[in-house]
LUMZALO-22358 format. One record per residue (C-alpha): residue number from 0; z, x negated, y negated. Coordinates in steps of 0.02 Angstrom, whole numbers, m for minus. Example, Ala and Ser with C-alpha at 12.3 -4.5 7.8 and 13.67 -1.06 7.14 Angstrom:
# residues 2
+-----+--------+--------+--------+
:  nr :      Z :      X :      Y :
+-----+--------+--------+--------+
:   0 :    390 :   m615 :    225 :
:   1 :    357 :   m684 :     53 :
+-----+--------+--------+--------+
//
This chain:
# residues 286
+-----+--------+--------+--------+
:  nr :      Z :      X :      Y :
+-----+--------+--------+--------+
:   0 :      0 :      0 :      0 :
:   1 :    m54 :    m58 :   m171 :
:   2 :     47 :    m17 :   m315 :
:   3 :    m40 :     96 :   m451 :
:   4 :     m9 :    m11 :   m609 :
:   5 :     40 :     98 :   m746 :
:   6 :    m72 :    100 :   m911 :
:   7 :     57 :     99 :  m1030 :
:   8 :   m104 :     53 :  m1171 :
:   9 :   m155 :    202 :  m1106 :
:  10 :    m23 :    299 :  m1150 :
:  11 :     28 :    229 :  m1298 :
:  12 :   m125 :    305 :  m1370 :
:  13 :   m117 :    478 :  m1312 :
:  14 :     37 :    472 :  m1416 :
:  15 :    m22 :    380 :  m1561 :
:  16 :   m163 :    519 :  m1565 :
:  17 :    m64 :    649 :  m1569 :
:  18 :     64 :    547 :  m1699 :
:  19 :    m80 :    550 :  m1803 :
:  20 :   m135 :    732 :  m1798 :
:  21 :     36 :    791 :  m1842 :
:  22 :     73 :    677 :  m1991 :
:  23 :    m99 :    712 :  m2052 :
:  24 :    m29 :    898 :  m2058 :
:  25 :    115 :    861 :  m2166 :
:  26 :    142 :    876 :  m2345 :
:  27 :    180 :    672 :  m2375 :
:  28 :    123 :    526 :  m2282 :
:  29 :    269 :    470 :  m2173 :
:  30 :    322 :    323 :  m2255 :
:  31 :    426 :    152 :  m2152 :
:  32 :    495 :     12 :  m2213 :
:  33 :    518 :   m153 :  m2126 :
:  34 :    637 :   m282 :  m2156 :
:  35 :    579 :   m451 :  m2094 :
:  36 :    686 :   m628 :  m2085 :
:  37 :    640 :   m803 :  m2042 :
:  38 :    479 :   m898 :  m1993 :
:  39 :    488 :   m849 :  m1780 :
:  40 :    316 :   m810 :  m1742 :
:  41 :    356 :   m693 :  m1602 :
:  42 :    443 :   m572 :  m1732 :
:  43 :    292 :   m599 :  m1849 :
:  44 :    163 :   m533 :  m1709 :
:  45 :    275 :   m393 :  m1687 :
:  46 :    260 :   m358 :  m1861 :
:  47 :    108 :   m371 :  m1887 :
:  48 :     88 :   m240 :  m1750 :
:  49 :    187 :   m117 :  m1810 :
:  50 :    114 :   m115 :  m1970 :
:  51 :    m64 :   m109 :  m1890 :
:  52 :    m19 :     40 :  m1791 :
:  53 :     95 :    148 :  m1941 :
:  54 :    m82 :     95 :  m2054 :
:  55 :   m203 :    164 :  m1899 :
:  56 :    m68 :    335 :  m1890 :
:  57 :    m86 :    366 :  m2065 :
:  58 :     89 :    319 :  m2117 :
:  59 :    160 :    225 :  m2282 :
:  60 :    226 :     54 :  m2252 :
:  61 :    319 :    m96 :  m2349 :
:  62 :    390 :   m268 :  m2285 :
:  63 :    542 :   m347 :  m2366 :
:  64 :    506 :   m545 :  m2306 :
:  65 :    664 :   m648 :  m2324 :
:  66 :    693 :   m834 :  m2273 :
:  67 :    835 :   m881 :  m2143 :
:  68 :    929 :   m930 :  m2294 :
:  69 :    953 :   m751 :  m2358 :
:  70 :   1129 :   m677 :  m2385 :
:  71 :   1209 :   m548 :  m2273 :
:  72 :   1215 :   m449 :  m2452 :
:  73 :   1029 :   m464 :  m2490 :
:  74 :    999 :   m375 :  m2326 :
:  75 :   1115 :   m255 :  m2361 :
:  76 :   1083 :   m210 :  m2541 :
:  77 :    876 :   m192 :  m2476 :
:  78 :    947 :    m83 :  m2323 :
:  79 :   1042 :     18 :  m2474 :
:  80 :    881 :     45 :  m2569 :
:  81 :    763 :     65 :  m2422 :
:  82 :    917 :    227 :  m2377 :
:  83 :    896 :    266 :  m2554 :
:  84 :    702 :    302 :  m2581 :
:  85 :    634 :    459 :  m2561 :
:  86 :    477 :    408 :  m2485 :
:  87 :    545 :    305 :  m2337 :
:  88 :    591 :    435 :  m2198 :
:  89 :    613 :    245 :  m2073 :
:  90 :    691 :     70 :  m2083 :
:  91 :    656 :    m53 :  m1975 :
:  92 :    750 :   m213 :  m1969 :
:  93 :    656 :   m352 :  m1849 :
:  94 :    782 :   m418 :  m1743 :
:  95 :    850 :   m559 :  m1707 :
:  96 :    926 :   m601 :  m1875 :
:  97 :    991 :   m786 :  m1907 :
:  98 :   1165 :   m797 :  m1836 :
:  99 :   1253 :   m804 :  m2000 :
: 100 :   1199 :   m609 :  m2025 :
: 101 :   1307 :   m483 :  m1933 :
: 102 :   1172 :   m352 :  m1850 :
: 103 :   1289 :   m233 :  m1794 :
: 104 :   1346 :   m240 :  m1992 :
: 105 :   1165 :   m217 :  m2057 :
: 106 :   1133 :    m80 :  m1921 :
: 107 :   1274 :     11 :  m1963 :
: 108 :   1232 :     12 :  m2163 :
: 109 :   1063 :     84 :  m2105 :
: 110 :   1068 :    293 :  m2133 :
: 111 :   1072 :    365 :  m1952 :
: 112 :    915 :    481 :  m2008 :
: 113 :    799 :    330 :  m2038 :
: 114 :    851 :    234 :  m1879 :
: 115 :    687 :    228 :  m1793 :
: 116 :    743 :     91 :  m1703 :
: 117 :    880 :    218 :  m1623 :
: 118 :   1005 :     84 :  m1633 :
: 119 :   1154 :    149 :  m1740 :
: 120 :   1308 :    186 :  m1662 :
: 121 :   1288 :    364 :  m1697 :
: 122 :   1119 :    374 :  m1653 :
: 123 :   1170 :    283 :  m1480 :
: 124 :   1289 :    396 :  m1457 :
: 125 :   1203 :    571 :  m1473 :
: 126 :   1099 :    466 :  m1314 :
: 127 :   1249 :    438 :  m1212 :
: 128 :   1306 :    616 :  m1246 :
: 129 :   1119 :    689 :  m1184 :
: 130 :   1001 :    640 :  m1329 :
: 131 :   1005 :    816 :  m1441 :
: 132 :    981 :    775 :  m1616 :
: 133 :    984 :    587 :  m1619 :
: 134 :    833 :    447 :  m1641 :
: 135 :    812 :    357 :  m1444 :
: 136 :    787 :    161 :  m1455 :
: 137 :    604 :    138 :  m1422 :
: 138 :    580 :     42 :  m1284 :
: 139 :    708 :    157 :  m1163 :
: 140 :    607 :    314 :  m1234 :
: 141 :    455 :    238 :  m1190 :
: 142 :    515 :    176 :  m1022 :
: 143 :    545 :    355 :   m993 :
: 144 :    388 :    423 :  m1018 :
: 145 :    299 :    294 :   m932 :
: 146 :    424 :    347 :   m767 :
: 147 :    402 :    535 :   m794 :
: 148 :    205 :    516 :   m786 :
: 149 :    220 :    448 :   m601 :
: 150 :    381 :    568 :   m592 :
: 151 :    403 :    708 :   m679 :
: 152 :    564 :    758 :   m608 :
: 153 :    692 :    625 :   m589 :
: 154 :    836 :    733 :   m510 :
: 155 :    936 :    656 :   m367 :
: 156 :    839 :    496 :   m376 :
: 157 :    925 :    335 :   m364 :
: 158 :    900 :    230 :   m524 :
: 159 :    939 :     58 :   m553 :
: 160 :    945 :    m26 :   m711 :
: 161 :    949 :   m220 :   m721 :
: 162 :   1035 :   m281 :   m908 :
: 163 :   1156 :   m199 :   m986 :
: 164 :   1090 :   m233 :  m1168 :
: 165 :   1116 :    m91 :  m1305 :
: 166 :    939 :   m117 :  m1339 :
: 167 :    871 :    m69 :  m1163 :
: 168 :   1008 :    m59 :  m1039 :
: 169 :   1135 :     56 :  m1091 :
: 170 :   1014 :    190 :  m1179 :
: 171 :    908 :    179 :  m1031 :
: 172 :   1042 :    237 :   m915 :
: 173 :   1082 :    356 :  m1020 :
: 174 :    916 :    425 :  m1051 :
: 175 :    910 :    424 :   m833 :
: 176 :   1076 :    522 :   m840 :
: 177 :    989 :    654 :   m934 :
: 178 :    862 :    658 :   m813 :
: 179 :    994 :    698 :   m693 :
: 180 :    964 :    532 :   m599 :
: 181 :   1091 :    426 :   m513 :
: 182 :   1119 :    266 :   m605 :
: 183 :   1181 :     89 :   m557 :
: 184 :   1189 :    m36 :   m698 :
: 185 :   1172 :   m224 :   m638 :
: 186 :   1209 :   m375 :   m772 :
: 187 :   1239 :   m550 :   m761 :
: 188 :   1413 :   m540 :   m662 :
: 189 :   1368 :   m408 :   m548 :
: 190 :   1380 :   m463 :   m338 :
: 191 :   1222 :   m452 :   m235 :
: 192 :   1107 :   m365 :   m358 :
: 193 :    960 :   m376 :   m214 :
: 194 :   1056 :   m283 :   m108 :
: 195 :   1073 :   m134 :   m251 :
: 196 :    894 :   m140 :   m294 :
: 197 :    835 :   m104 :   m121 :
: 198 :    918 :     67 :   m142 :
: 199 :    837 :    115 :   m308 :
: 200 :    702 :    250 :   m297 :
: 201 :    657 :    191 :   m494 :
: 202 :    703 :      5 :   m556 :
: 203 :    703 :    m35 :   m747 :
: 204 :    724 :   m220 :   m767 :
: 205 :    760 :   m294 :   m928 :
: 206 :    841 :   m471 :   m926 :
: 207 :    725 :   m589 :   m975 :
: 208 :    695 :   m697 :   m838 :
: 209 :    530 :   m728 :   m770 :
: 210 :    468 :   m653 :   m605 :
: 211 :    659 :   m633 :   m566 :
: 212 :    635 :   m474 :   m455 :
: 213 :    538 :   m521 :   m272 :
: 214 :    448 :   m400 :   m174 :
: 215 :    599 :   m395 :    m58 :
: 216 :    708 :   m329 :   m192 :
: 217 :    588 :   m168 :   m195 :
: 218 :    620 :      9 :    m79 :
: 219 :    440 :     49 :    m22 :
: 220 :    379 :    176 :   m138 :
: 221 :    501 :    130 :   m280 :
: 222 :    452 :    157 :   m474 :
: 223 :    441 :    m31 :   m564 :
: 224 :    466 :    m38 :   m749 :
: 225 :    461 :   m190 :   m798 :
: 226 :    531 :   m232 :   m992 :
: 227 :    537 :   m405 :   m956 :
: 228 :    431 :   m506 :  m1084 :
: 229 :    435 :   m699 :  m1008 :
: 230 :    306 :   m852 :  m1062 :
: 231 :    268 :   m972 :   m943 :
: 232 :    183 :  m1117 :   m923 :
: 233 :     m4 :  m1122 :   m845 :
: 234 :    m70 :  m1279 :   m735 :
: 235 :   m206 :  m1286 :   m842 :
: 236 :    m57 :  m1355 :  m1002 :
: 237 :    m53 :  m1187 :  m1072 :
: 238 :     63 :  m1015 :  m1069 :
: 239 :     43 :   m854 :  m1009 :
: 240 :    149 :   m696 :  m1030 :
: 241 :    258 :   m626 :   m865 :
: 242 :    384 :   m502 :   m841 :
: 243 :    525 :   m489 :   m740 :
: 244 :    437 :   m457 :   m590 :
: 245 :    338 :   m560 :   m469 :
: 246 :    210 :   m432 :   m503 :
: 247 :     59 :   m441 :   m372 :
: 248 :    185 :   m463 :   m226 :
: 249 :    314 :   m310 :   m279 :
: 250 :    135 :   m223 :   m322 :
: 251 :    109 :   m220 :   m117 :
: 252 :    287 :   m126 :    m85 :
: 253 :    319 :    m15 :   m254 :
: 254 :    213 :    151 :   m282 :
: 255 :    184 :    131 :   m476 :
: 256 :    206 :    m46 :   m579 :
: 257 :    206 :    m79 :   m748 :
: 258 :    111 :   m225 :   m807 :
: 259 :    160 :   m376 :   m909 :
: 260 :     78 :   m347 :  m1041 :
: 261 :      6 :   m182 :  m1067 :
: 262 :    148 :    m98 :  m1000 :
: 263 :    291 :    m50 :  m1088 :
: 264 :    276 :   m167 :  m1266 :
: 265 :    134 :    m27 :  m1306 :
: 266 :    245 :     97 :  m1272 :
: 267 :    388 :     29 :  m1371 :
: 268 :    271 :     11 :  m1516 :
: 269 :    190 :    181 :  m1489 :
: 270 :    402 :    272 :  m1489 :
: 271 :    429 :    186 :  m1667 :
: 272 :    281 :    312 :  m1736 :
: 273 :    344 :    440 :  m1638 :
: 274 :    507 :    409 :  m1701 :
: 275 :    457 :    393 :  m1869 :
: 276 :    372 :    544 :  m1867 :
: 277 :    528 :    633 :  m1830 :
: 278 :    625 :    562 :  m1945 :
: 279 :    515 :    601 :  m2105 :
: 280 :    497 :    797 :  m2002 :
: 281 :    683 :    813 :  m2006 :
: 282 :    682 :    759 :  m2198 :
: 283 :    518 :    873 :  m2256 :
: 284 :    626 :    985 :  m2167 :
: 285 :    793 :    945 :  m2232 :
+-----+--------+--------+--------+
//
């Protein structure tokens, strides 16, 4: 058996189409607002995607670029202002941030209503408590969908979750929890974590370590999502990008496999216009 390998491009642009219809239907352009610090080129791609997409959706979007030198207080007073202006309905602050910046601090400042990045604590926890109301972290919400179009109804099935990040982890098991699934979370000190992921009917695997997860980890017929996001070096002297998963040997025991990429980073990218969307609905709304 050979894995179907999920097109989470694919998807991502069924949603981004219909993202588009809907904010073409509203009265203002949704508008985000990114805030961007340091020189790491991986954030800068991401950025640079983002804004490519919210430009292709129709959306509004500005970019506050900072050195690593900034103060914790210039990120906070732009935060402030970004919560303050009537025409940005998101703010999104590219993590990491340089180690002298509190996050949780600069999440927190961030008005729960613009979170498109679903990461304040109130926003995580209308997610642990079932989701009603709240913005979902991207990547979990688009883990989800990528599941529930292989299998739409999760009840009774084992899940197992691999990283325990608030990013990924915890919303994700939340978000399977919802889906009445049952879930094991496995993290860096947890005892034979092979062992648990034979017994997992779906497996999300999020801890950034490069084809980690071995066909003999995988139940036949199990659902692979693989968040993972690894690079590696090629015998030829150059890199490639891998995930989490040795991916064409679990591809011969899983039923459906996300690939790395075009599997869930679209996705993720693809929930942050959704989620904007929402946001600057609730506040048209509002």
């Amino acid at each position: 058996m050979t894995a179907l390998a999920i097109d989470g491009a694919a998807q991502a642009g069924a949603v981004l189409a219909d993202v588009r219809a809907r904010a073409a239907r509203m009265a203002r352009r949704p508008g985000l607002a990114v805030i961007l610090v340091g020189d790491d080129p991986a954030s800068h791609v991401y950025v640079r995607s983002k804004l490519k997409r919210a430009a292709e959706v129709g959306f509004e979007s500005r970019t506050a670029r900072f050195s690593l030198e900034v103060s914790e207080a210039d990120i906070l007073a732009h935060v402030a202002a970004f919560n303050a202006a009537p025409e940005v309905d998101g703010i999104l602050v590219q993590l990491p941030l340089p180690d002298h910046i509190n996050t949780l601090r600069v999440m927190a400042a961030i008005d729960p209503d613009k979170d498109v990045d679903g990461l304040h604590a109130l926003n995580a926890g209308k997610v642990a408590q079932g989701g009603a109301g709240g913005l979902t972290p991207c990547t979990p919400l688009g883990c989800l969908m990528l599941i529930k179009s292989v299998a739409p109804d999760l009840t009774g099935m084992n899940a197992v979750v691999l990283g325990s990040s608030n990013i990924v982890g915890k919303p994700m098991a939340a978000l399977l929890l919802a889906e009445r699934a049952t879930v094991t979370v496995a993290h860096i000190h947890t005892r034979d974590t092979p062992f648990l992921c034979c017994g997992a009917d779906v497996l999300v695997t999020a801890v950034g370590k490069p084809r980690l997860v071995r066909a003999d980890w995988i139940k036949p017929g199990a659902i692979v999502i693989d968040v993972g996001i690894n690079r590696v070096a090629t015998p030829e002297g150059g890199s490639r990008l891998v995930g989490d998963v040795d991916f064409d040997a679990v591809r011969e025991v899983a039923s459906a496999i996300t690939p790395v990429p075009g599997g869930v980073g679209p996705m993720t990218i693809a929930c942050l216009m959704l989620n904007t969307l929402t946001a600057a609905q609730a506040r048209q709304v509002g």
